[in-house]
C-alpha angles and dihedrals in degrees: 000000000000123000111217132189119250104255082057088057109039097141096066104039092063097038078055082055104043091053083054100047101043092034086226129119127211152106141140104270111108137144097278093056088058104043081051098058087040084072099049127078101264143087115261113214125192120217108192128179137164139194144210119194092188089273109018132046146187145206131202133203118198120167119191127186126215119206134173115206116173092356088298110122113218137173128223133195103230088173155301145211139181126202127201124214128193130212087017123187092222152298100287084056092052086050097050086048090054090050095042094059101037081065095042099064099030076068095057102043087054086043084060100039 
């Protein structure tokens, strides 16, 4: 686990906001995505973020694969999901719940795998 400033995690941190401010959860990342890319030749990285807006909060989930093919480095978007919660406790909550699932289902993708 590696904390990283805002301006290094800047995905998440507006996909945190945008649950907030639209009250709505989604996105593409599930346990499948990452149990395939388990299974390709790159490192897998997890941005996490969440957000408290004094009442309500937010997590977000981004993972991002790097991968180095004929000495190029490239990055590729495996998923992502935000996930709105009301009546939140604060922001570090919403932070620890980002965490908390990120490794979750990167177990069980590699549970999978």
């Amino acid at each position: 686990v590696d904390w990283r400033p805002r301006e290094w995690n800047t995905s998440a941190d507006y996909l945190a906001g945008l649950a907030i401010s639209q009250q709505k959860s989604g996105g593409t990342l599930t346990v499948g995505c990452i149990t395939q890319a388990l299974g390709e030749d790159m490192a897998l990285q997890f941005y996490t973020d969440g957000g408290f807006n004094g009442e309500d909060g937010a997590f977000a989930v981004q993972l991002i694969g790097h991968k180095l093919e004929d000495g190029e480095r490239s990055r590729v978007m495996i998923g992502y999901f935000f996930e709105f919660v009301p009546r939140a406790l604060s922001a570090f909550q919403m932070e620890l719940l980002g965490l908390d699932r990120a490794i979750e289902m990167l177990w069980r993708a590699a549970a999978a795998h």
